[in-house]
C-alpha positions as CSV (number, residue, x, y, z in Angstrom):
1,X,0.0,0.0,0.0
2,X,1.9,3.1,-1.1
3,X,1.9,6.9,0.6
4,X,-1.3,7.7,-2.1
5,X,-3.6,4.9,-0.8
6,X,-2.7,5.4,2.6
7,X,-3.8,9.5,2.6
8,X,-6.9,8.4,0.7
9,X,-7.8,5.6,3.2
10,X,-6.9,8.7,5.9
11,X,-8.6,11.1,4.2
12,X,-12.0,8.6,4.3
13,X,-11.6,7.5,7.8
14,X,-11.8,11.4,8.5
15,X,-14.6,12.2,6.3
16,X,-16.6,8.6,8.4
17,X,-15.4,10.4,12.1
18,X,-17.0,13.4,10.8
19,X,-20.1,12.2,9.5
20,X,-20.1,10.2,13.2
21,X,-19.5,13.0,15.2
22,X,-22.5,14.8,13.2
23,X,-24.8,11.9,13.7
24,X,-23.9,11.4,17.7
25,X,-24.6,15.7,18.0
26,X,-27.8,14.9,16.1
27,X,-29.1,11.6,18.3
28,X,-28.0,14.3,21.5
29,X,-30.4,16.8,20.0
30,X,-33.1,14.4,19.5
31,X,-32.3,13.0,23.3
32,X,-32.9,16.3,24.5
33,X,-36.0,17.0,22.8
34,X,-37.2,13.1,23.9
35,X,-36.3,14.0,27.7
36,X,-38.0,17.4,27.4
37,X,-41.3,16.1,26.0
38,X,-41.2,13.1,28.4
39,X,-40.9,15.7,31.2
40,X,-43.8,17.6,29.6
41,X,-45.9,14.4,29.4
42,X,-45.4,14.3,33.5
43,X,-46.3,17.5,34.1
44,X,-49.2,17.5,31.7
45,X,-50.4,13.7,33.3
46,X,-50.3,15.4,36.5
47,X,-52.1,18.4,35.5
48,X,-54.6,16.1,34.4
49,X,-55.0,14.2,37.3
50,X,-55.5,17.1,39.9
51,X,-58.2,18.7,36.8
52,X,-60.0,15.1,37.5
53,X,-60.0,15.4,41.0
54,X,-61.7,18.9,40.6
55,X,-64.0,17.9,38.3
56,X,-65.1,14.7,40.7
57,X,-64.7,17.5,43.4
58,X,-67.2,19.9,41.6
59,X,-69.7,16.9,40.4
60,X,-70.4,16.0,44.4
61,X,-70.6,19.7,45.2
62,X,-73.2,20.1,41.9
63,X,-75.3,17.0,43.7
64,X,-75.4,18.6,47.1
65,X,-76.1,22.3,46.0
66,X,-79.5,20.1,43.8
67,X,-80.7,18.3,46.8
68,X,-80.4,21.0,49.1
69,X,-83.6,22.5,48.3
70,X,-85.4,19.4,47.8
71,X,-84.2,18.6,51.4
72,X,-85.1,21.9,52.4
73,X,-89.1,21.7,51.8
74,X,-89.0,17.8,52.9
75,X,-88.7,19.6,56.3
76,X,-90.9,21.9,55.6
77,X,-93.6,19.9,54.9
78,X,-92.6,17.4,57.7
79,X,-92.9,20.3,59.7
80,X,-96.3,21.8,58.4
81,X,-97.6,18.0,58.8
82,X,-96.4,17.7,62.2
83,X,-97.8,20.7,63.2
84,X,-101.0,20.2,61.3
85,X,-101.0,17.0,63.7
86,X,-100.4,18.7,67.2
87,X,-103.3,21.1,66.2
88,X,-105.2,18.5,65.6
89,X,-104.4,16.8,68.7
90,X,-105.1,19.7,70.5
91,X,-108.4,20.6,69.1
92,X,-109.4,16.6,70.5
93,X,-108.1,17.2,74.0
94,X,-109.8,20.9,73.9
């Protein structure tokens, strides 16, 4: 192998270690940009989750604030009957 093959086999073993190092700053890039939206997925899943547990938090509140009137005038009829009752009682003992 003379001094002319040897520089060209050089000379493409250079040119490859080039094109490598390229490539490896290009997969770093992409690494980067993996880890970021991974750590983006996280935060967004965990956003997610504590949005669910409002909503959940806000259905039971949604129930209550609906059958609060509708317990509301149970008791007052229960206590228009009752009293209705006593007066009636009292008019039979009068």
């Amino acid at each position: 192998m003379g001094d002319e093959q040897t520089n060209a086999a050089i000379a493409r073993m250079e040119e490859q270690i080039k094109n490598m190092d390229r490539r490896m700053g290009n997969l770093e890039k992409l690494t980067e940009t993996v880890n970021s939206l991974a750590l983006s997925m996280e935060r967004l899943t965990a956003s997610m989750k504590q949005t669910e547990e409002n909503v959940d938090q806000l259905k039971v509140d949604v129930i209550e604030l609906h059958d609060k009137p509708i317990k509301r005038w149970e008791t007052v009829i229960a206590a228009l009957i009752s009293t209705l009752i006593g007066l009636g009682i009292g008019l039979l003992f009068k």
